[in-house]
C-alpha positions, 0 to 999 in steps of 0.5 A: 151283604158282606157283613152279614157273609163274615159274621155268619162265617165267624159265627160258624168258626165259633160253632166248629171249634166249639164242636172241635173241643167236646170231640178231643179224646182226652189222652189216658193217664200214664205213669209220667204224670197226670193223676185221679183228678184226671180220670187217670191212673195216678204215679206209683210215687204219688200212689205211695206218698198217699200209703206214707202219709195215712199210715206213717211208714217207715223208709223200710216199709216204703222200700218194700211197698213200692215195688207192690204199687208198681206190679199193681200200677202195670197190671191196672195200666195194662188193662186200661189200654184194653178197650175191648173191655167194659169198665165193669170187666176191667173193674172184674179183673183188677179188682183181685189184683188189688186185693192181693197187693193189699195183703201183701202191703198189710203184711209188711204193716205193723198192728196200728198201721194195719188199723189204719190201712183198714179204715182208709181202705173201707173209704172211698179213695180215688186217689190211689186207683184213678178210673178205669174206664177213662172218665173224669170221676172216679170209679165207685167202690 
């Protein structure tokens, strides 16, 4: 009888943490780390390494460029703490902010680097917006 009491108690401490991990909120992304693997939004350092390697940006144009990724990242991380919002009404709010941000970036790109950041900018890229609805896969575009 004692037997069948503690397995039948291992077998519901097995259940109960089983049940315990799939209800662990994941925690939202934040500058500090994390990225769009995780459904969060990625660094502006990463974001901007992403912007340096596809279009080969100078250090000037870096230096320029950061302090657009930076608006962008605050005003996207601003809204993904608002839980009031859907996902579609997040998306609804960002998305002029991102195209303000990409003409301000095209701006500052000479012709070549323009052709580029209008190819990869025309692709799916998850690695610079994360999601904004706090899911594990990346919005669609």
């Amino acid at each position: 009888m004692d037997r069948i009491r503690s397995l039948a108690i291992g077998t519901l401490l097995i259940f109960a943490l089983a049940v315990l991990a799939q209800n662990t909120p994941n925690k939202p992304s934040t500058s500090s780390g994390g990225g769009a693997e995780g459904g969060g939004l990625p660094p502006v350092e990463e974001q901007l390494k992403v912007l340096t390697d596809k279009l080969d940006l100078t250090a000037t144009q870096r230096t320029k460029v950061r302090p657009i990724m930076q608006d962008l990242h605050d005003a996207t991380e601003k809204l993904t703490r608002d839980h009031r919002l859907s996902r579609d009404e997040r998306l609804a709010k960002v998305r002029p902010q991102r195209k303000k941000a990409g003409e301000k970036i095209r701006a500052l790109l000479n012709d070549d680097q323009q052709k580029k950041f209008d190819q990869y900018l025309a692709g799916p890229h998850p690695e610079m917006h994360g999601s904004l609805s706090g899911a594990t896969s990346a919005p669609q575009r």
